[in-house]
N, C-alpha and C positions, 0 to 999 in steps of 0.2 A: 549808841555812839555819842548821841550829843549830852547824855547825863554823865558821860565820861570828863566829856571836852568841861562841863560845867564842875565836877568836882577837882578836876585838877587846876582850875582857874583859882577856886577857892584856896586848893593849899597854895598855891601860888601868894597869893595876895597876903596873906598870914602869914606868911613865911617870910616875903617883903616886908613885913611892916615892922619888923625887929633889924633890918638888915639899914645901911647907910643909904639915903639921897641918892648916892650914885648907883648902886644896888639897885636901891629901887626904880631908877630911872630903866637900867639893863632889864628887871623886869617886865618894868611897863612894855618896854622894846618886844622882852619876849613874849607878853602879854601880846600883844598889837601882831606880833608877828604869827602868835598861836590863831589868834584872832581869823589873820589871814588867812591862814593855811585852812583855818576851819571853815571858814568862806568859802575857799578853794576848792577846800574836800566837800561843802555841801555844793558848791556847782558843781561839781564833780561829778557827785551823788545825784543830783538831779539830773546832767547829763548822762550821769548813768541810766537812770529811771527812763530818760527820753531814749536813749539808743538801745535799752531793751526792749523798752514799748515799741522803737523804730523796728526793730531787730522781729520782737513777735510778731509786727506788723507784715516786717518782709516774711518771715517763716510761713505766715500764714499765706498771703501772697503767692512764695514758692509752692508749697503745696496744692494753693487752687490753680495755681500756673500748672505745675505737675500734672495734677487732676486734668486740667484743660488738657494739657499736653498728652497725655496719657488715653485722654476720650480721641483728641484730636490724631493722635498715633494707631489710634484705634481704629478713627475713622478713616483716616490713612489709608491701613490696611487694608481696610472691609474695599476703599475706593480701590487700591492694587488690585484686590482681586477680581473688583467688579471692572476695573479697567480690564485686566488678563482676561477674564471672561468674553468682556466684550470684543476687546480685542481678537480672538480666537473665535467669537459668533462670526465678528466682523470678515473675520478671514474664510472664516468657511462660507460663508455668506457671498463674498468675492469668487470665491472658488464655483459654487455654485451659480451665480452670476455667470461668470465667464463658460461654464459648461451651455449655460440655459443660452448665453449670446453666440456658443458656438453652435446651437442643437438648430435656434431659432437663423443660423446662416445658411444650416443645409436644409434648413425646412423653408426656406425664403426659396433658396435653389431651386430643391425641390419644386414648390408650387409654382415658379417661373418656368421651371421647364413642363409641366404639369398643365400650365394657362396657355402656353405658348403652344403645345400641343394640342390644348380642345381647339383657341384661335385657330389652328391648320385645319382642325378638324372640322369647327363650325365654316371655317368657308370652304372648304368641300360640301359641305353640305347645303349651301349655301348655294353653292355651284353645282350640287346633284338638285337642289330646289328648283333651281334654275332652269336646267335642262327637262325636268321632269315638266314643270310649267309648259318650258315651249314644246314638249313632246306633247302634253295636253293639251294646250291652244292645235296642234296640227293635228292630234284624234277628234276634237271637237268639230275642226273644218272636216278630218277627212269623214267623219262619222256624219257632218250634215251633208256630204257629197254622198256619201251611202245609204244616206238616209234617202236622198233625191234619185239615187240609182234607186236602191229596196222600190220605191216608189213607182220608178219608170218600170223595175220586172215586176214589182204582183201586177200592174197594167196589164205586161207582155205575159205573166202565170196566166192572170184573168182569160189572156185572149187566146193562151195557149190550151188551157184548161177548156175553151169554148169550142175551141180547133180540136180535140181531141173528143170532148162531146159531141163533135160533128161526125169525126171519124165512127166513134163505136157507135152511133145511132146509126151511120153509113153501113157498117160492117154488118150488125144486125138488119138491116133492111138488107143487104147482100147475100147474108145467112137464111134468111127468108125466101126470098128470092128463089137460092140452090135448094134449100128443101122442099119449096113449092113442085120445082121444076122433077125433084129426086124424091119423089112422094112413091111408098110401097115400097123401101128398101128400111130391114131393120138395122140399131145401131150396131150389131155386130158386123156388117157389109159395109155403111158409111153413117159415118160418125162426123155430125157439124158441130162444132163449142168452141165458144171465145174460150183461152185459156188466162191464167194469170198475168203473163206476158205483155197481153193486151194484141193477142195475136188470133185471127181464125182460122183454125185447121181444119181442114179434111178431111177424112180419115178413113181410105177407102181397103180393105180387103183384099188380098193376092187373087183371092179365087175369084173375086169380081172381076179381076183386069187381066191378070195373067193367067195363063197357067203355069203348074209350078217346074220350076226352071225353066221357064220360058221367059224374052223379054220381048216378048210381042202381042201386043193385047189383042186380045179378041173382040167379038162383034158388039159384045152386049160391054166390054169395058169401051168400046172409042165413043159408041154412042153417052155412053155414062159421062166420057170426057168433054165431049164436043157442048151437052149442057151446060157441063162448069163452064164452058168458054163463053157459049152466049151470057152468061148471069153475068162473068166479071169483066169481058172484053172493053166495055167502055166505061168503066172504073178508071179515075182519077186518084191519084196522090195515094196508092197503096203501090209492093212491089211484089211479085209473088215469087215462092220457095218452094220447089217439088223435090220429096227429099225418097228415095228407093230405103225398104229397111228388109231382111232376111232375116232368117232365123240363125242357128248357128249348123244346120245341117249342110255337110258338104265341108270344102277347105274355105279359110277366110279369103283366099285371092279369089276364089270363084265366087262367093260371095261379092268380094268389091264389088266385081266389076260386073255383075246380076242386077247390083242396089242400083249404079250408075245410069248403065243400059237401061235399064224400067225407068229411071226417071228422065233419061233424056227420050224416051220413046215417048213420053205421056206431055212433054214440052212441046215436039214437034208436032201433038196432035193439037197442042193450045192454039200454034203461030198458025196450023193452017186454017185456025176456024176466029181470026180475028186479034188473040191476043196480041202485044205488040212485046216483040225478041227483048228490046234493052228493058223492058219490066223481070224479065223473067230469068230463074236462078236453077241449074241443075244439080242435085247435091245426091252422091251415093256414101251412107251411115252403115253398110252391111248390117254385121250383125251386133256391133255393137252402141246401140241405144234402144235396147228392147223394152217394151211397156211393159211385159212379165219375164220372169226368170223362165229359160230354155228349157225348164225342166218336164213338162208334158204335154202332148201334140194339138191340147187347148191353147197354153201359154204360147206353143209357135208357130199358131192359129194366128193368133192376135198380131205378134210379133211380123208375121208377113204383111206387110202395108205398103200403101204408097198414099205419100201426104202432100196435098198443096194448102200453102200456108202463106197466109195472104196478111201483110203486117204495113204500118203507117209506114210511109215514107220518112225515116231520118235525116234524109238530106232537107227535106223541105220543112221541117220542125228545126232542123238547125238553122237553115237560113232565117227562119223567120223570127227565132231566138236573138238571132246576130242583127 
């Protein structure tokens, strides 16, 4: 462009220099004005150059803006969806929360009325503690009161145990005594023995004392009897039992009242030789308390008896108990 602007100067100039003063003045004009313009068009031109430069400058600019923008739009996004996400943890999150606040109200519940019930419970218990305590403090008194009772009876066992060692050494010296006296009768006629009971029986034979169906003793039974009277006659603290027993021969009523009659017959020979009446018991057992079964004229051998049974005094073991 500008070897243009310079060759048209040139014909210009040549071109003037054949033409008149005034001509060439208008040249010069248009010269000066071409000038201008040319000036004009190179700022121009440079301001071109500048506002392209400006121009690529911004292009570029825009683009890294874009870029920015574009990363920025990007991260935008990526941020929406990580807000959305969050947002949606977040809610479920709440959600959960409020289940977990409402699970943890009935489980608060729950354990208040759960605490509130052992509380009832532990003072009941507390109250059966209690009670069990003072029921223990009053075993403990009444167990040392029992203790001092236990104490006061093995004394009274001791001394009753000693009283009763009196008696059965009493009884045996008694027993002695009546066998001494009823010496030469065998144990099938009279039978002396402490029994289990703690009792001495008698044990004398029908044919010894009666005859049979009879309730009258004869000569060799009164004297038999009138012994046993002197042996126990002033005997203390025992009470005696005369008890009639038959066999089963005959009816039971004639039986009774056989057993009865023999043994009040064999009382009445006690009182007259000393015994004293309020010691003395009349008892008829017929036939039912027999030593053997009825079954052969051995067994209601045996069975025919008359027993005096001479036993400690219970009224006097009670008193002395009490």
């Amino acid at each position: 462009m500008l070897k243009l602007y310079s060759y048209l100067f040139v014909l210009v100039f040549f071109g003037f220099s054949c033409v008149l003063p005034s001509k060439y003045q208008n040249v010069v004009d248009e010269k000066n004005k071409l000038y201008r313009e040319n000036e004009s068009l190179r700022y121009l031109k440079d301001q071109s150059q500048k506002d392209k430069k400006e121009i690529e400058e911004q292009k570029q600019k825009i683009a890294t803006t874009e870029e920015l923008l574009f990363e920025l739009n990007t991260k935008l996004t990526a941020s929406k969806d990580l807000y959305s996400k969050c947002q949606s943890d977040y809610d479920k999150m709440l959600s959960e929360n409020k289940k977990m606040l409402e699970k943890a109200f009935i489980d608060r519940s729950s354990l208040n009325e759960e605490l509130a019930d052992k509380q009832k419970l532990l003072a009941e218990k507390e109250k059966t503690l209690k009670k069990l305590e003072t029921d223990l403090n009053n075993k403990k008194l009444a167990q040392e009161l029992l203790h001092g009772d236990l104490k006061l009876r093995e004394k009274k066992i001791d001394s009753l145990n000693t009283l009763l060692e009196l008696k059965d050494k009493k009884l045996a010296d008694i027993r002695k005594k009546i066998s001494d006296l009823l010496v030469g009768y065998s144990n099938d006629e009279i039978l002396i023995e402490k029994r289990s009971d703690g009792k001495l029986y008698i044990t004398m034979s029908q044919d010894l004392l009666f005859e049979k169906g009879s309730d009258r003793l004869d000569a060799k039974g009164k004297a038999i009897i009138i012994k046993i009277a002197g042996a126990i006659k002033s005997e203390t603290g025992f009470s005696i039992l005369v008890e009639g027993h038959t066999d089963t021969d005959g009816s039971p009523s004639r039986n009774w009242d056989l057993s009865v009659q023999r043994a009040v017959a064999v009382v009445k020979v006690l009182e007259e030789n000393g015994v004293m009446s309020q010691k003395i018991t009349a008892a008829g057992r017929s036939q039912f308390m027999p030593l053997l079964p009825n079954t052969s004229e051995a067994n209601k051998s045996k069975n025919r008896r008359t027993e005096i049974i001479l036993e400690p005094n219970i009224n006097e073991i009670i008193q002395f108990l009490n």
